[in-house]
LUMFI-696892 format. One record per residue (C-alpha): residue in three letters; x, y, z. Coordinates in steps of 0.05 Angstrom, whole numbers, plus 5000, padded with zeros to 4 digits. Last residue first. Example, Ala and Ser with C-alpha at 12.3 -4.5 7.8 and 13.67 -1.06 7.14 Angstrom:
2
<pt type="SER" x="5273" y="4979" z="5143"/>
<pt type="ALA" x="5246" y="4910" z="5156"/>
% end
This chain:
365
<pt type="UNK" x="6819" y="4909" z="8013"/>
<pt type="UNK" x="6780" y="4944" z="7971"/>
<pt type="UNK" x="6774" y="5010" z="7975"/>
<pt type="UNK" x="6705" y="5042" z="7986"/>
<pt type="UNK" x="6691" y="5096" z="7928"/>
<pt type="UNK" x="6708" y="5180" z="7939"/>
<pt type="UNK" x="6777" y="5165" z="7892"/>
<pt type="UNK" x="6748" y="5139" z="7846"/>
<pt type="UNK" x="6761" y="5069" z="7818"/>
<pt type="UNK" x="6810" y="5058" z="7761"/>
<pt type="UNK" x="6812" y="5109" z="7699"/>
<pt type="UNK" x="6868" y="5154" z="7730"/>
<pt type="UNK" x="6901" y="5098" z="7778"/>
<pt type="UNK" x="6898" y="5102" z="7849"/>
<pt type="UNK" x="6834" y="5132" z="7876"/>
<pt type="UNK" x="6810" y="5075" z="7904"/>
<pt type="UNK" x="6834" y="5004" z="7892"/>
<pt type="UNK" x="6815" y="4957" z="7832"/>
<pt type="UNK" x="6858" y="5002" z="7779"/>
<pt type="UNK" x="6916" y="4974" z="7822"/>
<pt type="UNK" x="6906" y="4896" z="7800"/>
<pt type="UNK" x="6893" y="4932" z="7732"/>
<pt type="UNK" x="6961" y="4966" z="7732"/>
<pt type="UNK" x="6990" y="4893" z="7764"/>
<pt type="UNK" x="6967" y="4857" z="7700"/>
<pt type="UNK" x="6985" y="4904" z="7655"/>
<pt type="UNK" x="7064" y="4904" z="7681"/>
<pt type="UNK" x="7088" y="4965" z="7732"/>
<pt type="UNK" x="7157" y="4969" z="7696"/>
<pt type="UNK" x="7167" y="5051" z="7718"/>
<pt type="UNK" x="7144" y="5063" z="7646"/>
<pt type="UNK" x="7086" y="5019" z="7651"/>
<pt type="UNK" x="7071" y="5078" z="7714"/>
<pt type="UNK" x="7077" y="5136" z="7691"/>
<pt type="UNK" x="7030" y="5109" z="7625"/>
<pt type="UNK" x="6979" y="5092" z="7670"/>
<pt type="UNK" x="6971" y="5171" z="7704"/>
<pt type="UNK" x="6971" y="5164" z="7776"/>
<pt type="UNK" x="6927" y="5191" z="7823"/>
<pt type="UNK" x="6960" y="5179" z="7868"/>
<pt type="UNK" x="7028" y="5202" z="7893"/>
<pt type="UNK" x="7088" y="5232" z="7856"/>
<pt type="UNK" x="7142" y="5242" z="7914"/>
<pt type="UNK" x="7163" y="5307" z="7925"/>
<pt type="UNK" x="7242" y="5322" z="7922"/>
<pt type="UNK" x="7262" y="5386" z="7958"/>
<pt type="UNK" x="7340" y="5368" z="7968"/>
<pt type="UNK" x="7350" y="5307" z="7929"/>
<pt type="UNK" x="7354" y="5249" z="7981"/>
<pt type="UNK" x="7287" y="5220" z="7957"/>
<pt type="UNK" x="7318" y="5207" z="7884"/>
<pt type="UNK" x="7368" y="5155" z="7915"/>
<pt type="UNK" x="7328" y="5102" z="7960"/>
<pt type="UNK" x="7264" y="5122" z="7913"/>
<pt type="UNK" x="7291" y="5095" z="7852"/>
<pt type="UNK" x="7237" y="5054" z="7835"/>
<pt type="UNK" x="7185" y="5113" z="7848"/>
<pt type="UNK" x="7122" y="5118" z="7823"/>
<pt type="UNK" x="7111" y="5042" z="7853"/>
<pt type="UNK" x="7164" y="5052" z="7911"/>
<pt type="UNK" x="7121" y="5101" z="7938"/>
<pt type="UNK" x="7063" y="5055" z="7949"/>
<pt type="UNK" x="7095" y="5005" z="7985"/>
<pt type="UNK" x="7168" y="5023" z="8014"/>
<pt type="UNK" x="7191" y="4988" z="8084"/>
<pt type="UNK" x="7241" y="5020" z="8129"/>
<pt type="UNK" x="7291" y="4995" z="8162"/>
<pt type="UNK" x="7315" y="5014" z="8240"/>
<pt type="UNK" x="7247" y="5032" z="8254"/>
<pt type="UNK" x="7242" y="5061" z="8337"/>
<pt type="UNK" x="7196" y="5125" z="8333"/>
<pt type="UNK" x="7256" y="5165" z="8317"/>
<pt type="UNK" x="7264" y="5126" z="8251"/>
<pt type="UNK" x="7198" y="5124" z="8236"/>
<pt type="UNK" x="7204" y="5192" z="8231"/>
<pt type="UNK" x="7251" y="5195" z="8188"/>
<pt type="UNK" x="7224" y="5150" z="8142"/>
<pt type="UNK" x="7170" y="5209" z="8135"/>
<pt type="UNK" x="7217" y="5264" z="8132"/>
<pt type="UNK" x="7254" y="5225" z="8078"/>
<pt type="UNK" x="7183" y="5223" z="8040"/>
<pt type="UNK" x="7127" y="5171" z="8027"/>
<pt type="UNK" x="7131" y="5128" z="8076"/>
<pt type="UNK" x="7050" y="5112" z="8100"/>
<pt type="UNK" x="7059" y="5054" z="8137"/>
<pt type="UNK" x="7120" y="4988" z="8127"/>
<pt type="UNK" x="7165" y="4971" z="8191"/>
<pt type="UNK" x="7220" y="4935" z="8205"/>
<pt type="UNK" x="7252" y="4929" z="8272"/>
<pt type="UNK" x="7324" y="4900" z="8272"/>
<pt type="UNK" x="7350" y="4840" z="8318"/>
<pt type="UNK" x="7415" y="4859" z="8345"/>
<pt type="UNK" x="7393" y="4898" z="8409"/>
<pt type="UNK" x="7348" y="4848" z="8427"/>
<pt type="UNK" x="7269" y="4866" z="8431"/>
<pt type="UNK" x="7229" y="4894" z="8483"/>
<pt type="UNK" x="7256" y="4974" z="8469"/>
<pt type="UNK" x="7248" y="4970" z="8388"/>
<pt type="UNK" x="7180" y="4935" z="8389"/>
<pt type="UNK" x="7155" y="4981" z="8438"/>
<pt type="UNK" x="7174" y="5044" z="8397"/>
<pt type="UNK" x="7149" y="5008" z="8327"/>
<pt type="UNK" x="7081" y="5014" z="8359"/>
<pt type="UNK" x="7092" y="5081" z="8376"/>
<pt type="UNK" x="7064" y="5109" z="8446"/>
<pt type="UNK" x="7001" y="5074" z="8470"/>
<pt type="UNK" x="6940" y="5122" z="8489"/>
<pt type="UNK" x="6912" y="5109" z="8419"/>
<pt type="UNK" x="6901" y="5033" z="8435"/>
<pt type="UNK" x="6858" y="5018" z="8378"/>
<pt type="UNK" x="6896" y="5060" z="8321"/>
<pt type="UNK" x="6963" y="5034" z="8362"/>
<pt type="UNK" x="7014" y="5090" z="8365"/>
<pt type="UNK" x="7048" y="5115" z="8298"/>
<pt type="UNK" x="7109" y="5119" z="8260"/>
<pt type="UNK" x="7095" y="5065" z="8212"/>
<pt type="UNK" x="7026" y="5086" z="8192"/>
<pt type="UNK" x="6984" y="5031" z="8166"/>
<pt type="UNK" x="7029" y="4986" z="8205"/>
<pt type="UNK" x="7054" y="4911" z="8181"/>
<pt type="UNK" x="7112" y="4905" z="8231"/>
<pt type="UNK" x="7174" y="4863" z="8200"/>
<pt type="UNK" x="7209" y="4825" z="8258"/>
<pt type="UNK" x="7285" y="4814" z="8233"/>
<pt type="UNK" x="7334" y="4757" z="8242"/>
<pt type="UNK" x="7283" y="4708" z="8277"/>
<pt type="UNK" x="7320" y="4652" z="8317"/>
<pt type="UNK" x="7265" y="4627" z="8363"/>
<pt type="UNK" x="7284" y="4676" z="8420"/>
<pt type="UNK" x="7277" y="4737" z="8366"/>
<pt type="UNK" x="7207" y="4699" z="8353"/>
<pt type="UNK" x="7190" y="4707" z="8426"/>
<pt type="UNK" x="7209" y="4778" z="8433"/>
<pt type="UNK" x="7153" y="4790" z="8368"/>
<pt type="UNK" x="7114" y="4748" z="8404"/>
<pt type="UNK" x="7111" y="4783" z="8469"/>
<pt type="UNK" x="7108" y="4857" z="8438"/>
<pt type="UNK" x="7043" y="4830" z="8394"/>
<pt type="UNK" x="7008" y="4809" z="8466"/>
<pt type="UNK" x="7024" y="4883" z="8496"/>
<pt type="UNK" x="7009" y="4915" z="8433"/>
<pt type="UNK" x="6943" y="4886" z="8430"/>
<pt type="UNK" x="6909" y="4832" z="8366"/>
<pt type="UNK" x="6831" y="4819" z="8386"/>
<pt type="UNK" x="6801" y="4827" z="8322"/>
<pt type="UNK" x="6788" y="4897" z="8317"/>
<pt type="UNK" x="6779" y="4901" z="8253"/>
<pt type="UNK" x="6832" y="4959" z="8201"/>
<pt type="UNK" x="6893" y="4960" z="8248"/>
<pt type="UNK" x="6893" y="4913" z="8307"/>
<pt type="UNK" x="6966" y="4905" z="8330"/>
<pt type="UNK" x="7029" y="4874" z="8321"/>
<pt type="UNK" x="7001" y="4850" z="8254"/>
<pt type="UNK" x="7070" y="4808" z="8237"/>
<pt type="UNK" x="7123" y="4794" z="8184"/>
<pt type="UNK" x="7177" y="4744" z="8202"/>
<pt type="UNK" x="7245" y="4743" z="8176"/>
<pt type="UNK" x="7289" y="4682" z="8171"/>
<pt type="UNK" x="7361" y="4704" z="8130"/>
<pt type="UNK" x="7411" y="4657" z="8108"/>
<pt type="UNK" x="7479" y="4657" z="8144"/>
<pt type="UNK" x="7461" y="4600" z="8195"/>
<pt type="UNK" x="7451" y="4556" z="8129"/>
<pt type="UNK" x="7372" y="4530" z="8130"/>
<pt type="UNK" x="7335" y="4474" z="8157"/>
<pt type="UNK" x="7339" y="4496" z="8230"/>
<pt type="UNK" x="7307" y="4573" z="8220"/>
<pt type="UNK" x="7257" y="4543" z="8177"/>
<pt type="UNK" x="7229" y="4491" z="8238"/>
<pt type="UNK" x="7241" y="4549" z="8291"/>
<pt type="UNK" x="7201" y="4601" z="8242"/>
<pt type="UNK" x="7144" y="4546" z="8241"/>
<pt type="UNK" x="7135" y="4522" z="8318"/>
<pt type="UNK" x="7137" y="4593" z="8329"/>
<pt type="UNK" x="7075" y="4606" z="8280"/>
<pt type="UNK" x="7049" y="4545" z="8296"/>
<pt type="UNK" x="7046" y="4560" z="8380"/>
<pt type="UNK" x="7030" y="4631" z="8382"/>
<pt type="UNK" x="6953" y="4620" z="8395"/>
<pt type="UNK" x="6975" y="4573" z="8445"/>
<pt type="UNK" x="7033" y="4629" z="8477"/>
<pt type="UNK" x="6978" y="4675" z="8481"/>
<pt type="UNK" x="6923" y="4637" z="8510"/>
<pt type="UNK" x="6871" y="4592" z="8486"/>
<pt type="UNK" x="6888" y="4555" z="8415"/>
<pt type="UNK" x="6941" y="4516" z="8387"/>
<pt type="UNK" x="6954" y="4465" z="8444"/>
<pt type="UNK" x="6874" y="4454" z="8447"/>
<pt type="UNK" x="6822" y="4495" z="8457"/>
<pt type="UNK" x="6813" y="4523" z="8385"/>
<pt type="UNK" x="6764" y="4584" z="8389"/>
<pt type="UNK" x="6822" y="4632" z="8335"/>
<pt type="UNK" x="6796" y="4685" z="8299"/>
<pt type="UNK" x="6770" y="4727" z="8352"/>
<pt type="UNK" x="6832" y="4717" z="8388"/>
<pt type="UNK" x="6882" y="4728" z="8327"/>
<pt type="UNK" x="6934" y="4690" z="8332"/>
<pt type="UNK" x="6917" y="4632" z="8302"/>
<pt type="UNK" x="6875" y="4663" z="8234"/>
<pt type="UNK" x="6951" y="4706" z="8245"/>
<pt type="UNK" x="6991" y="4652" z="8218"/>
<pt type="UNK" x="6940" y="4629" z="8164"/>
<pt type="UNK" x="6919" y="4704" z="8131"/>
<pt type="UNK" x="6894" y="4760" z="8168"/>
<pt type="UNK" x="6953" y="4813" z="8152"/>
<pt type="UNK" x="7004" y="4786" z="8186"/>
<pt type="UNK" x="7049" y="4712" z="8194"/>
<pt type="UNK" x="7083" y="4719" z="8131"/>
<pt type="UNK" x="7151" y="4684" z="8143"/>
<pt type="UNK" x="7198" y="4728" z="8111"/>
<pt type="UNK" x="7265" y="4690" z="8065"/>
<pt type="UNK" x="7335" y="4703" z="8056"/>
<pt type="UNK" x="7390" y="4719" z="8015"/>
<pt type="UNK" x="7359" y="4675" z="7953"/>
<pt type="UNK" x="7400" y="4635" z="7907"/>
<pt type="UNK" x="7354" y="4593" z="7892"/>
<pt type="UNK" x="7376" y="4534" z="7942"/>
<pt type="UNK" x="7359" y="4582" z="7991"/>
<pt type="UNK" x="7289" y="4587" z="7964"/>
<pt type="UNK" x="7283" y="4520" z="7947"/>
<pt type="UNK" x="7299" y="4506" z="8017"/>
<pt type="UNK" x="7260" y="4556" z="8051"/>
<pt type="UNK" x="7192" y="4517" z="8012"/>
<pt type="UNK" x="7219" y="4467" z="8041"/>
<pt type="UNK" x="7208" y="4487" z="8107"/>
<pt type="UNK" x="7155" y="4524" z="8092"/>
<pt type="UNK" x="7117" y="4455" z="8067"/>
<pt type="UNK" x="7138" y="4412" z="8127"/>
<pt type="UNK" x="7101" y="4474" z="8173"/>
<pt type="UNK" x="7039" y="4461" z="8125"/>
<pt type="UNK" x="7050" y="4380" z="8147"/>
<pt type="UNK" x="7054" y="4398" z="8217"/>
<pt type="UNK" x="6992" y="4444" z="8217"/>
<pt type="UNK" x="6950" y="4394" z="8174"/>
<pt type="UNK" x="6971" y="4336" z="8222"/>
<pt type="UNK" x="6953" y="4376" z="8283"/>
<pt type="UNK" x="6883" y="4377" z="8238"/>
<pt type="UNK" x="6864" y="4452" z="8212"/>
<pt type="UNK" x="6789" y="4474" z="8209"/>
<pt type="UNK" x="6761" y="4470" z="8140"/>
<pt type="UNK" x="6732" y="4520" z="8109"/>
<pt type="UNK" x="6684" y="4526" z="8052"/>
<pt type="UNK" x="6615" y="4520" z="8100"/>
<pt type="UNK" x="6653" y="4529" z="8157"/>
<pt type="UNK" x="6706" y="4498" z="8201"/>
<pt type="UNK" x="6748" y="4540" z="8254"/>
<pt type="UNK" x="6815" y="4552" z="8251"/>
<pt type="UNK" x="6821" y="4549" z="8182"/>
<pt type="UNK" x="6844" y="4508" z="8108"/>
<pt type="UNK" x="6804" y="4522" z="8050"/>
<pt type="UNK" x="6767" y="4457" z="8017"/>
<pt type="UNK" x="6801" y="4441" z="7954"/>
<pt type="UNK" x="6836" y="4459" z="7897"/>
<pt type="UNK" x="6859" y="4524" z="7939"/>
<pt type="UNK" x="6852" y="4591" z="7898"/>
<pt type="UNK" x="6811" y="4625" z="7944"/>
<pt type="UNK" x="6865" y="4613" z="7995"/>
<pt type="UNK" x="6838" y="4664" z="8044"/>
<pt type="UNK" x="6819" y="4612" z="8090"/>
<pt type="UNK" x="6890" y="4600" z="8108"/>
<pt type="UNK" x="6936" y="4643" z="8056"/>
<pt type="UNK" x="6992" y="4608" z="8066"/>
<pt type="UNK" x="7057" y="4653" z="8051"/>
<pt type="UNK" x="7129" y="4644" z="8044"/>
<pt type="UNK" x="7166" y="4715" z="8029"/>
<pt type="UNK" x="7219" y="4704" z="7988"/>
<pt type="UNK" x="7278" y="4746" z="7997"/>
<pt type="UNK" x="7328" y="4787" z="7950"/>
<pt type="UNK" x="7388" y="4834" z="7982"/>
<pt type="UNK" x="7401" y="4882" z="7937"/>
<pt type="UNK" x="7474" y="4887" z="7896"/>
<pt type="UNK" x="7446" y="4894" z="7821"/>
<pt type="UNK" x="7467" y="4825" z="7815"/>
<pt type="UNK" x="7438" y="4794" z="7873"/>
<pt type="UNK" x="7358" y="4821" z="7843"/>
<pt type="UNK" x="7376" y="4782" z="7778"/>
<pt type="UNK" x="7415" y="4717" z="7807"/>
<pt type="UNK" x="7356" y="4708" z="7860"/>
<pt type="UNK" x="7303" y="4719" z="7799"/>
<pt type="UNK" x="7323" y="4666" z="7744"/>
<pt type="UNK" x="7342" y="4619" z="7806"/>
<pt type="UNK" x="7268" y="4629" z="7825"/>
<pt type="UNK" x="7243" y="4627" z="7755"/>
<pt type="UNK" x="7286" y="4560" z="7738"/>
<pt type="UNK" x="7257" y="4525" z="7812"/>
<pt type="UNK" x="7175" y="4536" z="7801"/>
<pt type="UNK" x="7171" y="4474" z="7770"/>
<pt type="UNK" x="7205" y="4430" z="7823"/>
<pt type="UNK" x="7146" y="4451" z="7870"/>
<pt type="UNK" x="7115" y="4508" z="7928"/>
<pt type="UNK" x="7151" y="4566" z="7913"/>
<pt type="UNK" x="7098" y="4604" z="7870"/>
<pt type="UNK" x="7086" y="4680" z="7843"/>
<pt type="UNK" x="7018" y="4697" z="7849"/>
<pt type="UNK" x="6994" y="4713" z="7776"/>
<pt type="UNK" x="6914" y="4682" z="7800"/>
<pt type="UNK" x="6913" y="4705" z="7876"/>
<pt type="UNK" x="6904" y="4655" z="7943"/>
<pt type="UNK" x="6952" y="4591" z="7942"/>
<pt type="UNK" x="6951" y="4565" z="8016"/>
<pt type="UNK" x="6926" y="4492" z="7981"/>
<pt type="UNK" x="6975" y="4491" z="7921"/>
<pt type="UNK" x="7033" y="4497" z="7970"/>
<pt type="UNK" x="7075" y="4548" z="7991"/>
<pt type="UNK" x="7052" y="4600" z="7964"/>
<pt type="UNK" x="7097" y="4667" z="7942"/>
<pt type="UNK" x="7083" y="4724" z="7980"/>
<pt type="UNK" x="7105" y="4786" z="7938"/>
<pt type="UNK" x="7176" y="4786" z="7921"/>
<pt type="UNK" x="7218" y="4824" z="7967"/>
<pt type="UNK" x="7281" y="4863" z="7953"/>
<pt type="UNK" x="7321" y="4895" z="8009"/>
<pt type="UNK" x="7386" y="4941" z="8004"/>
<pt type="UNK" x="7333" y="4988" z="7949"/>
<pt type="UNK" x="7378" y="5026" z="7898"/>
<pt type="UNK" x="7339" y="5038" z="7837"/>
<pt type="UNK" x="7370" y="4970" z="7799"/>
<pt type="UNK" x="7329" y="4934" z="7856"/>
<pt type="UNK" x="7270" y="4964" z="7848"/>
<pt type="UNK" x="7281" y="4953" z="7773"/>
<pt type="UNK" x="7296" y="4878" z="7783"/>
<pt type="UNK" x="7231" y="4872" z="7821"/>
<pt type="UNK" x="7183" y="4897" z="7761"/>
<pt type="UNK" x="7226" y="4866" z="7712"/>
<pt type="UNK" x="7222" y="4798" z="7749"/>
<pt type="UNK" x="7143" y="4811" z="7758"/>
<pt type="UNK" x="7134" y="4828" z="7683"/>
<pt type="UNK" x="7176" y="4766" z="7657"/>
<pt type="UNK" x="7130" y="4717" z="7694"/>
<pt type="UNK" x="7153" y="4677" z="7750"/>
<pt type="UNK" x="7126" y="4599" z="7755"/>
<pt type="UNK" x="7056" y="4601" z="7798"/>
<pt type="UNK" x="7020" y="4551" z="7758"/>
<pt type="UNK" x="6982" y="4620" z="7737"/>
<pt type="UNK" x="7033" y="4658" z="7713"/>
<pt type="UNK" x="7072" y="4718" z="7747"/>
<pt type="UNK" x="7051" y="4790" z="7743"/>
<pt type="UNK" x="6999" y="4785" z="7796"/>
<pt type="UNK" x="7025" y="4846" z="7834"/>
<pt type="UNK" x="7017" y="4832" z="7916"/>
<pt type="UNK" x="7075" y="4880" z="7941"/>
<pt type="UNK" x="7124" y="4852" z="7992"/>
<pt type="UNK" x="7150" y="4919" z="8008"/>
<pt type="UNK" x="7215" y="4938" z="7976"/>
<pt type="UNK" x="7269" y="4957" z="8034"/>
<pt type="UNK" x="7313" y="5015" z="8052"/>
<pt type="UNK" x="7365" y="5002" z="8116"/>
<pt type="UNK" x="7414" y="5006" z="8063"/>
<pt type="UNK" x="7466" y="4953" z="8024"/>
<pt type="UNK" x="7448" y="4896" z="8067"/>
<pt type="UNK" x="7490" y="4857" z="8105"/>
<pt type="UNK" x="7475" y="4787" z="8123"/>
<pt type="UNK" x="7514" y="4750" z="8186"/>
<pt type="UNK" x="7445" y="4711" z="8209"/>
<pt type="UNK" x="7437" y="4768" z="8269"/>
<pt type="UNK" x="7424" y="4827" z="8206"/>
<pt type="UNK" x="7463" y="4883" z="8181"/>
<pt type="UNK" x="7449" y="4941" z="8157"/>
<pt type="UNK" x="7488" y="4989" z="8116"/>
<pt type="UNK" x="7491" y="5056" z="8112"/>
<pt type="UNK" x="7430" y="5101" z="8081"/>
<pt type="UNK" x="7377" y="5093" z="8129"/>
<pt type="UNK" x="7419" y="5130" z="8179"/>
<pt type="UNK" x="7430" y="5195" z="8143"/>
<pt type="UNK" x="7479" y="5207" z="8085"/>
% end
C-alpha cells in the first residue's frame, strides 16, 4: 500500500476512502432540463464501484443562465432534486465520497436563454452588474444546499479552466476597475466572496472544494504562480477544504514560467498543513501519481485513465499493469459504461476514439 492508498482526510471532518479521485469529466449523459440521465449515474457509480475515495460529477449549472453543454447534468431547481438524491445514495453506497461540482460557465454559457454573462460586454455578452455577481453567488449557495440536502459529501467550486470565476481572475480577461477588477485581491474578490458565502450555508462537516488554473496552461492570459499561490492561501483562509489544481501535467513546473519548480510544489509549501493539494495532468500510471506525489499532490485526480479504466485505484497496483490509452476501440469503452452520448462527445477530440478524429487533427478544446 503506498500513500495514495490510505485514507484522506479533509479540514471539514470528511474522510475519504484513498487519496484517488474521479475527475470532473464533462460527459453529456444527462438530459437536457439538466435532471440525471441513467448513463451518467452508471457511468459515476462504476467509478465508484472500481474503488475511487472521490467521485465527481461533471460541473453541474447552477442556474439556467451559467448552463453551457446540452446532457449537462443540473443543480440549479426543485426538478433536478430526485436525480441528485438518486446519485448521492448510489456513489455513498459503494463507499466513495460523491461531490457536485457547481459551475457558471460565464460567457461560455452557450446554452444561456439569454444574453451570456462577462466581464466585459460584447456583441453576445453581457458584462456582470454587482447585482448579477451577488445574485450568481445566491445561486451557489443554494445550489450547495440542494446538494447537501442530496445526500452529497461535498461540493467543488469551479473557479478554472476559463469559465466565470477565472473570466475575473484572469488579467487579460478581466478590465473592470471597480471592487472586482484591478489587482489581485479585486480580481479575487467573487470567487472569495463565493466559497465564503457556500462555506457559511452549509454543515461544518460538508466538504467546500475549489478548483483553480494556478497558472497559464494552454493562452497566456495573464494567470502566474506567484498570483495563483496567493489565492489558493487565500481560499484556505476563506474556509476551503481542498484546492484542486487544473494542470496539464500534474507533476510539472509552470509551461510559461519553466524556470519555476512544480506547480503543485508551491501550492503544497504556501498552504496549511491540513488543507490537501489536488491535482489532475497526465496520470496514467502509479509511477505517474507518484510523482505527483513527490512534487507536492496529496490526491490525485484521474481523467483520461479512469475512462479505460474504472477500476484504476485497484488494477494499477498489479505489478506491471499498463494502462490502455487512446486510441480506443468503442466497444472497450460501452463496456466500461461510457454511454453513446459521451462516446461521441469523445469521438470530437483527437485521436481518441477509433472512428473519431485522427489523431494528426487539432483537438478541440
Amino acid at each position: 500500500m503506498d500513500e495514495l492508498d490510505r485514507p484522506l482526510a479533509l479540514p471539514c471532518g470528511l474522510e475519504l476512502r484513498n487519496a484517488i479521485a474521479l475527475a470532473p469529466l464533462t460527459n453529456l449523459q444527462s438530459h437536457e432540463d439538466g435532471t440525471l440521465g441513467d448513463d451518467e449515474l452508471r457511468w459515476l457509480l462504476r467509478r465508484a464501484q472500481g474503488g475511487f475515495g472521490l467521485v465527481s460529477t461533471c460541473a453541474a449549472h447552477v442556474s439556467d443562465e451559467g448552463h453551457a453543454w446540452p446532457g449537462q447534468l443540473g443543480i440549479a431547481g426543485a426538478q433536478h432534486e430526485e436525480g441528485l438524491l438518486r446519485l448521492a445514495d448510489a456513489i455513498r453506497g459503494e463507499g466513495a465520497a460523491g461531490i457536485v461540482q457547481l459551475y457558471h460557465g460565464g460567457d461560455k454559457a452557450t446554452l444561456s436563454p439569454g444574453v451570456r454573462l462577462g466581464t466585459v460586454d460584447g456583441e453576445s455578452v453581457r458584462g456582470a452588474t454587482v447585482d448579477d455577481l451577488h445574485r450568481v453567488t445566491r445561486e451557489f449557495i443554494a445550489a450547495a444546499r440542494r446538494a447537501e440536502a442530496a445526500g452529497f459529501a461535498g461540493v467543488e467550486l469551479h473557479g478554472a479552466n476559463g469559465y466565470l470565476f477565472t473570466q475575473f481572475l484572469a488579467p487579460a480577461d478581466n478590465p473592470r476597475d471597480d471592487e472586482y477588477g484591478g489587482d489581485l485581491e479585486g480580481r479575487a474578490r467573487f470567487l472569495r466572496e463565493t466559497v465564503r458565502a457556500v462555506r457559511d450555508s452549509v454543515s461544518a462537516g460538508f466538504a467546500v472544494g475549489v478548483r483553480v488554473s494556478p497558472v497559464d496552461v494552454w493562452n497566456q492570459r495573464g494567470l502566474r504562480l506567484d498570483d495563483g499561490v496567493a489565492v489558493g492561501r487565500w481560499l484556505a483562509d476563506d474556509g476551503a477544504d481542498f484546492i484542486h489544481l487544473s494542470l496539464s501535467d500534474a507533476s510539472a513546473p509552470p509551461p510559461f514560467e519553466p524556470d519555476r519548480g512544480p506547480v503543485a510544489r508551491a501550492f503544497r509549501d504556501a498552504l496549511p498543513a491540513s488543507v490537501p493539494v489536488f491535482a489532475a495532468g497526465g496520470i496514467w500510471t502509479r509511477d505517474d501519481a507518484k510523482r505527483a506525489v513527490e512534487a507536492g499532490v496529496n490526491a490525485v485526480v484521474l481523467g483520461r485513465a479512469a475512462i479505460a479504466h474504472p477500476d484504476w485505484p485497484t488494477v494499477s497496483t498489479q505489478p506491471g499493469w499498463e494502462p490502455k490509452r487512446p486510441m480506443w476501440k468503442p466497444d472497450e469503452l460501452r463496456a466500461v459504461d461510457v454511454g453513446a452520448a459521451f462516446l461521441d462527445y469523445l469521438r470530437k477530440f483527437s485521436g481518441l476514439v477509433e472512428g473519431g478524429k485522427p489523431a494528426h487533427a487539432p483537438a478541440e478544446s
